[in-house]
N, C-alpha and C positions, 0 to 999 in steps of 0.2 A: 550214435554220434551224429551220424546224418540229420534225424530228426529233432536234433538239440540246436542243431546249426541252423535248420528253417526255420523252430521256433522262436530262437533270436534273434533272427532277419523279419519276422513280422514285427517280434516287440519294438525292432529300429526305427520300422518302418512307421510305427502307428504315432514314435512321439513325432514327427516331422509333419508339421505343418499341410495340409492340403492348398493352400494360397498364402503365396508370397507376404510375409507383414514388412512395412517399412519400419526399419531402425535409422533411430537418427538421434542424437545428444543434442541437437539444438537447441538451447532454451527459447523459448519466444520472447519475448518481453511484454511488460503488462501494459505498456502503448499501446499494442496491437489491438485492430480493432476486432481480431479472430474470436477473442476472448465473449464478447458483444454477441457476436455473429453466432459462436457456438452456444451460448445463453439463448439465443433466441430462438434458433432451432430448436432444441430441444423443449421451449416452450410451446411454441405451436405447433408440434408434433406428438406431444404429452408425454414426453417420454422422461420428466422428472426435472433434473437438474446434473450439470458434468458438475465433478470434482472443483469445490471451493479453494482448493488448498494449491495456489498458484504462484509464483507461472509456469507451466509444463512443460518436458519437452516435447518436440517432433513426434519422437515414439510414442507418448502418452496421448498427443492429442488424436492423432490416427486410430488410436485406441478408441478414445470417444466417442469419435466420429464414426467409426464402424460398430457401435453398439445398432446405430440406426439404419434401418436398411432402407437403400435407398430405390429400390421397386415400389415400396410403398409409397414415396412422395410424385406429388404432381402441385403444380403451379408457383408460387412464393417459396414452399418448403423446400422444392428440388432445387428453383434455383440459390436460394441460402445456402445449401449442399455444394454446388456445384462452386460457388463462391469462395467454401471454408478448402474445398479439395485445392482450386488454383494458389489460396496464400500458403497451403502447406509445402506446394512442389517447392523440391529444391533448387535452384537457380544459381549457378556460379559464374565467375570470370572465367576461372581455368579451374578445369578439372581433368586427372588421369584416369587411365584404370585400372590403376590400383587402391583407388579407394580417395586419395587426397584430392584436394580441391580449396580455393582462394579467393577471396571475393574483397573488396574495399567499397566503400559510398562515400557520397558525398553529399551534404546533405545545406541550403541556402536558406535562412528564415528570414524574414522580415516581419517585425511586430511592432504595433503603434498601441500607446496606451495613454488612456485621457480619465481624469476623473474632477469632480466637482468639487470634493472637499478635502484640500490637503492640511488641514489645520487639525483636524478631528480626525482624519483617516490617511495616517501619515506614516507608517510602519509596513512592510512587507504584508504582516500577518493582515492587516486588515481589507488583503485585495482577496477580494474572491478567487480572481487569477492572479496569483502571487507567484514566489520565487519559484514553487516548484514546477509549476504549472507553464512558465514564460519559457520559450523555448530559444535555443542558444543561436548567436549570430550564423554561424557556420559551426559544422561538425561531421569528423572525418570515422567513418569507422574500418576495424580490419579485425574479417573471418579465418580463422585457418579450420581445417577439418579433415580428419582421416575415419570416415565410413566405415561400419556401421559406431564404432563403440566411442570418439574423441571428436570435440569441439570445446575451441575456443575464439572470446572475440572480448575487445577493446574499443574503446572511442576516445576519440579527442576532440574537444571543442573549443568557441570563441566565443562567451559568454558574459555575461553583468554580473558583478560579485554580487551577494547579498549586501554585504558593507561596503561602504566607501569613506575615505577620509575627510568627507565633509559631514557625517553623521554625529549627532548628540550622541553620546556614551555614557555608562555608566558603570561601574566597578561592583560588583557583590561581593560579598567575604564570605566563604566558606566556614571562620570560624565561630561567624556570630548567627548564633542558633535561630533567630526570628527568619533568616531566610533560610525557606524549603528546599532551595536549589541545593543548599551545603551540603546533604547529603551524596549529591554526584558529582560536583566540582572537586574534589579530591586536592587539593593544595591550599595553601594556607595564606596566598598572596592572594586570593580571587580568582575571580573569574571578572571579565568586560563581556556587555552586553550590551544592543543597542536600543535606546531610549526617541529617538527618531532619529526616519529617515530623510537624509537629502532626497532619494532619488525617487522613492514611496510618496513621497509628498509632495512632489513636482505637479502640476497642471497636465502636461504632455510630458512623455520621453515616447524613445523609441527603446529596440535591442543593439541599435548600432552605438557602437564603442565608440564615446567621446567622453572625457580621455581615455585612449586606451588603459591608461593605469585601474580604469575600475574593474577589470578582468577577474573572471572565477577562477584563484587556485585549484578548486578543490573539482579537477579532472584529472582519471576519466571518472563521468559519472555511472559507466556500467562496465566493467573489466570482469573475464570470466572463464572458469576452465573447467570444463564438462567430459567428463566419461560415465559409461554405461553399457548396458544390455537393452533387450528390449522391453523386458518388464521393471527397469529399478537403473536411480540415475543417482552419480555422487557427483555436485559440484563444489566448488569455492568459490563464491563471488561477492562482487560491490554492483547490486540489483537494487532494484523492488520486490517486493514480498509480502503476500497478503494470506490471508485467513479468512475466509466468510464471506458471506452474501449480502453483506449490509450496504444499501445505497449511499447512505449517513456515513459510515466508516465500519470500522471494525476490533474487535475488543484484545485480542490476543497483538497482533502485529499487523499492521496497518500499510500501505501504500501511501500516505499522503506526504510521507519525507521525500526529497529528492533521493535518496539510497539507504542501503542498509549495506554491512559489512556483516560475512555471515559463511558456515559451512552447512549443505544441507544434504542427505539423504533423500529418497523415495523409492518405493515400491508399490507397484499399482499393478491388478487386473481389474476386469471385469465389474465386479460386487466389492472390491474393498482398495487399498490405500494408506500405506504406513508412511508418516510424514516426522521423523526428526534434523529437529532444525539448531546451530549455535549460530545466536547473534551478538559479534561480538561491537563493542563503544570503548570509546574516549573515557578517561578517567582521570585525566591531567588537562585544566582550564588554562594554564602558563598562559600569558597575555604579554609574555615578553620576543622579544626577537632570539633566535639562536636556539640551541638544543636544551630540551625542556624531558623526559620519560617519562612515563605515566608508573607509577607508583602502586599501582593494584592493578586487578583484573575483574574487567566488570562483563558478563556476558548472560544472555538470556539461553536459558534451555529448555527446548522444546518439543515433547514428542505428541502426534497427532494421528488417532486412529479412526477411517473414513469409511464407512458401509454403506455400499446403493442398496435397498431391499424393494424387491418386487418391481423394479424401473419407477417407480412413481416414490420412495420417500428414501432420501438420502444422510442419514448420520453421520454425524460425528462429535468426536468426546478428546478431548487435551490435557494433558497437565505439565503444567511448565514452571520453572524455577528462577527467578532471578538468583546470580551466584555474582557476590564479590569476595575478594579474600587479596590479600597481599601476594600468597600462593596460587598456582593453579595448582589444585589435590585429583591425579586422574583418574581416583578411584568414585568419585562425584561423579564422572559422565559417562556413568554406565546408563544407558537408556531405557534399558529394562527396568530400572529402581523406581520406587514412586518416590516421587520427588519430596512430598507431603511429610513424609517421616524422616527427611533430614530437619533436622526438627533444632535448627541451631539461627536466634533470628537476626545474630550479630553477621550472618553471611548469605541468609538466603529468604530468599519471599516465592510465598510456591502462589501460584492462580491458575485455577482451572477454570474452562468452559466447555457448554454443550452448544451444537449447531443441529435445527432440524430442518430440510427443506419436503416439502409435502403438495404434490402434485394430483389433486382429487379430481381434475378434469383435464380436458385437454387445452392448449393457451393459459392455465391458471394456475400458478402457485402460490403458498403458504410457505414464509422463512422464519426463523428465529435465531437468538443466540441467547445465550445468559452465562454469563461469568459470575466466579465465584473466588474473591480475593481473601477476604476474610469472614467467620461466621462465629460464633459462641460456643463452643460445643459442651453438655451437659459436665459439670465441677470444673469447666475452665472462667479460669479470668476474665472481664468483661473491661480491661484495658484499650483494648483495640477495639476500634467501634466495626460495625459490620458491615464490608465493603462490596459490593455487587450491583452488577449491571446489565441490561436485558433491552433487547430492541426486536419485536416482530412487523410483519411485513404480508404487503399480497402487490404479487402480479399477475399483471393481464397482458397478453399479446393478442391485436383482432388485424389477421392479412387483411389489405386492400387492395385495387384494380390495381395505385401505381405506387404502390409500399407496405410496409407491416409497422402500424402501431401500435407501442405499449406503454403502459402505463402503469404506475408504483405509488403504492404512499407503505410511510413505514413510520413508527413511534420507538425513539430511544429513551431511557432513562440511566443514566449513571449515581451510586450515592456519595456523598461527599468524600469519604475514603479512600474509594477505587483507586490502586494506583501508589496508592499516599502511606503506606505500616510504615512506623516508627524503624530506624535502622536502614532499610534497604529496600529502594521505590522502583518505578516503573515509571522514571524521568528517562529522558538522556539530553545530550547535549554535543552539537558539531560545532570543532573551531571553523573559521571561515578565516583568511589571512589573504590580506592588502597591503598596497603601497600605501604606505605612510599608517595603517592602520593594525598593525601585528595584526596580535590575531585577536579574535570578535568570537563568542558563542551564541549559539543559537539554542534553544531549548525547546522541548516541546517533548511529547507523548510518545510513545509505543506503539499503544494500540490506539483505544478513540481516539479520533483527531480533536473532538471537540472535547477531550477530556473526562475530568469526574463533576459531580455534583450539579448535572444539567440536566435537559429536559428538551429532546427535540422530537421536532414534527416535522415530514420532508416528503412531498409530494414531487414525482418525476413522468413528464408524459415526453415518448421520444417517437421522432417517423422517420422511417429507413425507409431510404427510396435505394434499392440496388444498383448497380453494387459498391456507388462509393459515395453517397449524400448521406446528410446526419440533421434530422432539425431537432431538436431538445427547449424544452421549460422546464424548470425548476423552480418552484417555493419551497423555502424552509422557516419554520418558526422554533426559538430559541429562548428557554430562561434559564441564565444561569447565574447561579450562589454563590457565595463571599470567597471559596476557595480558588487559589490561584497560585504561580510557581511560589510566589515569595510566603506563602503560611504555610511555618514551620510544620514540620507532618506531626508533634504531640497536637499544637492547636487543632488539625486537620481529625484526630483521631480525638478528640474531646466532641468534637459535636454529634452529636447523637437523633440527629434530626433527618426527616429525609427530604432529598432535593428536590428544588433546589435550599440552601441553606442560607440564615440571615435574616436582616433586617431590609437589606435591599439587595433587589433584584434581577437582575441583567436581562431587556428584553429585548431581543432582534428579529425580525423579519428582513430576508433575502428572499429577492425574484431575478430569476435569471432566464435570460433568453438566448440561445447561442443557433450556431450551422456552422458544417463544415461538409467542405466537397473536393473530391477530384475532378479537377479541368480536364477538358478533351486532350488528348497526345496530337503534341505538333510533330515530335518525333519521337521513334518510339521507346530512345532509353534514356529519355527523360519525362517525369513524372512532377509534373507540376501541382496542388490543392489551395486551397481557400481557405478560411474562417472566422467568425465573431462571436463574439460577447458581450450580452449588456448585461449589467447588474445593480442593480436599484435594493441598495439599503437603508432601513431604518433601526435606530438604536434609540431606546432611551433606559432610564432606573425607573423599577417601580418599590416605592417604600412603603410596606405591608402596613408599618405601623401608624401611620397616617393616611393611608392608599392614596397617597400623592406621586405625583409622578413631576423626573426631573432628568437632564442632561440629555435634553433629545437633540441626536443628530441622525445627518442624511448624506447620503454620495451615490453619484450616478456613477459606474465605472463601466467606461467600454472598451473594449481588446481588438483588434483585426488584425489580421496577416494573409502573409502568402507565403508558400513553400515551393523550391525546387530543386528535386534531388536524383541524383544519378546513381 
């Protein structure tokens, strides 16, 4: 018996940790510039790529971040290191010990915006730095956290609606089949959308509220409530949420929305990374004042599995379902199922993707993604045309005496499809609700930001001067094809051509030039920054069948601010 008791007391002993790991549910947010910081380490150190599938928390980035050992760095790379370790520390107002802890901010923006052509470039979507992008007058947020396994946190802010009551509007009908939107607007009065903007197509504004009636309902924009262990984290929130390494965007679930409403899972070590995710949308456009339901249930489902192999090449493979029904069936969100063989297309649209990242030297990597929406498969139907999408990529990181430059070009293509199967899309749409203007949607993608049926080019060279300056360039070049919200998805699924699609074709060039910095500390618990952006676009049509070109326009658009936050 004796010896049964010491043998137990070794096996106790061996699973217990030899140094301390930090646990912590805090999600970071994809603001952060950790995100940046740890990308880039791991670049100039050659040690592959961290996990795509973000934003993580605490405990996962620590995770990370101790893949790389830090005896090995000296100069740029250590202090990178040294950088990523201080944004991790936890910092509260008040904390016990017993584990709880409380923290609030406050956060002061000022932003000025000018552009040259409000006549041509008069809508939200058409700013480089647009609605999601412009950051709110004032905004209050509040931590609460009980160590190692719960966190949660909220914001409130004082922000510019997207719509305002001085806006051209316009009504879509859900029942009349030539607009594409019908399939997610879900009611049979329409949906409002807007046609221009007042505030988009001003010469000058600012963020500061005048009138205040232009104010954004739709806070908080990040509300959230996290528990976990140290390898696997369940939240609920209204974040951002992204998938992939794509500079352009991204094919599965994107970031470029101001939020997503969504319950997610993970589990992470070392070499792998189990990611299921539900994002749940609006399904009810009501454009009226008063109490409106949404009448179905529209929600994306997602599971994603993540393999680092060898430190230098990083996988991952997904497959995800769009699911509407009148019902929620909970027999559907078993996450083990392949999604593929619900095989009903009155309820559900399945899309897979693969992601490689490939690390053959050190400062250099190779990325990819390719989605797969629809394909032919041998004695099937050739109804639905075939839908897929693919964007590779190379980065360079080269240290220097007073920063680490890098630099990216990457090539997207979307087919006109993507997105678009007859029945059940990979649209969504946010009401936004004003004085005087109920409620307003907004529509837009999922994943690419720039959509299907296009064709882009996007060079990004950035210098990071430690530890809190940012200078960035960016060009991108863009053509893109006849398809658009309002062509209905059978027209979308009849063409059979690859992108871009048509007779004419949409061709843009953007150059952008931005910086952003942290100011000296006047005192020390406040934290003061900078920033700008200029962006210089051109747009014209090119029509293939005459190679005439036509509708050229131009806008110079620049951004500045300053921030001070407690």
């Amino acid at each position: 018996m004796k010896r049964l008791f010491i043998l137990f007391v070794c096996i106790l002993l061996s699973t217990i940790p030899l140094t301390a790991q930090v646990v912590s549910q805090e999600i970071i947010p994809l603001s952060s510039v950790l995100y940046d910081d740890m990308d880039l380490l791991y670049l100039i150190t050659g040690n592959g790529t961290p996990s795509n599938a973000r934003p993580w928390t605490k405990s996962e980035a620590h995770l990370i971040l101790n893949r790389i050992d830090r005896q090995q760095l000296e100069g740029k790379a250590l202090q990178l290191y040294s950088t990523i370790e201080d944004k991790l520390e936890t910092r509260r107002l008040v904390q016990t010990a017993d584990g709880f802890s409380f923290d609030f901010g406050l956060i002061y923006n000022f932003e000025g915006y000018y552009h040259t052509n409000g006549d041509d470039f008069n809508q939200d979507t058409d700013w480089i730095y647009g609605f999601e992008e412009r950051k709110p007058m004032i905004k209050f947020d509040f931590t609460f956290n009980l160590d190692p396994f719960f966190y949660t946190f909220t914001d409130l802010q004082y922000a510019r609606n997207r719509f305002t009551d001085r806006d051209v509007l316009m009504t879509v009908d859900a029942s009349n089949t030539p607009n594409g939107i019908g399939s997610i607007i879900g009611t049979s009065d329409g949906a409002t959308i807007g046609s221009h903007s007042y505030i988009y197509s001003q010469p000058w504004v600012t963020n500061v509220l005048y009138p205040t009636y232009d104010i954004d309902f739709q806070t908080p924009k990040r509300a959230l409530v996290s528990f976990g262990g140290s390898q696997w984290n369940l939240n609920i929130s209204r974040d951002k949420v992204k998938w992939g390494n794509g500079h352009s965007g991204n094919f599965i679930i994107d970031d470029h929305v101001d939020y997503q409403e969504f319950a997610r899972f993970t589990g992470f070590s070392d070499a792998f990374k189990y990611d299921l995710l539900y994002v749940f949308f609006e399904t009810n456009a009501h454009t009226g004042e008063g109490s409106s339901a949404d009448e179905a249930i529209r929600m994306l489902m997602a599971h994603r599995l993540e393999f680092r192999i060898l430190d230098k090449i990083t996988f991952a493979v997904s497959e995800n379902l769009m699911y509407r029904n009148s019902i929620l069936n909970l027999r559907h969100l078993n996450p083990g199922n392949i999604y593929h063989n619900l095989n009903n297309t009155s309820m559900f649209n399945a899309i897979a993707h693969v992601e490689l990242d490939y690390s053959p030297f050190t400062r250099f990597n190779l990325y990819g993604q390719y989605v797969l929406d629809q394909a032919v498969a041998p004695n099937e139907s050739d109804a639905q045309a075939d839908a897929t999408g693919y964007l590779f990529g190379v980065e360079y990181a080269l240290p220097l005496d007073f920063g680490i430059l890098t630099s990216s070009f990457e090539f997207a293509q979307a087919s006109p499809a993507l997105y678009r199967r007859n029945g059940v899309d990979f649209l969504m749409f946010r009401r936004y609700h004003g004085n005087g203007t109920s409620f307003v949607s907004h529509i837009d993608y999922i994943g690419y930001q720039h959509g299907p049926d296009i064709q882009v080019l996007q060079w990004d060279a950035n210098l990071r001067i430690l530890p809190q300056t940012e200078i960035y360039l960016r060009a991108l070049l863009s053509r893109q094809g006849e398809v658009d919200y309002f062509m209905s998805n059978s027209d979308v699924n009849a063409i059979r051509t690859a992108a871009p699609s048509g007779d004419d074709i949409t061709e843009r060039g953007v150059l952008t030039i931005g910086a952003k910095t942290e100011l000296p500390k006047v005192v020390d618990w406040i934290t003061t920054s900078a920033h700008f952006q200029l962006d210089v676009i051109g747009q014209r049509v090119h029509t293939l069948s005459s190679d005439s070109y036509s509708g050229e326009m131009r806008d110079v658009q620049l951004t500045f601010g300053a921030s001070l936050s407690l």
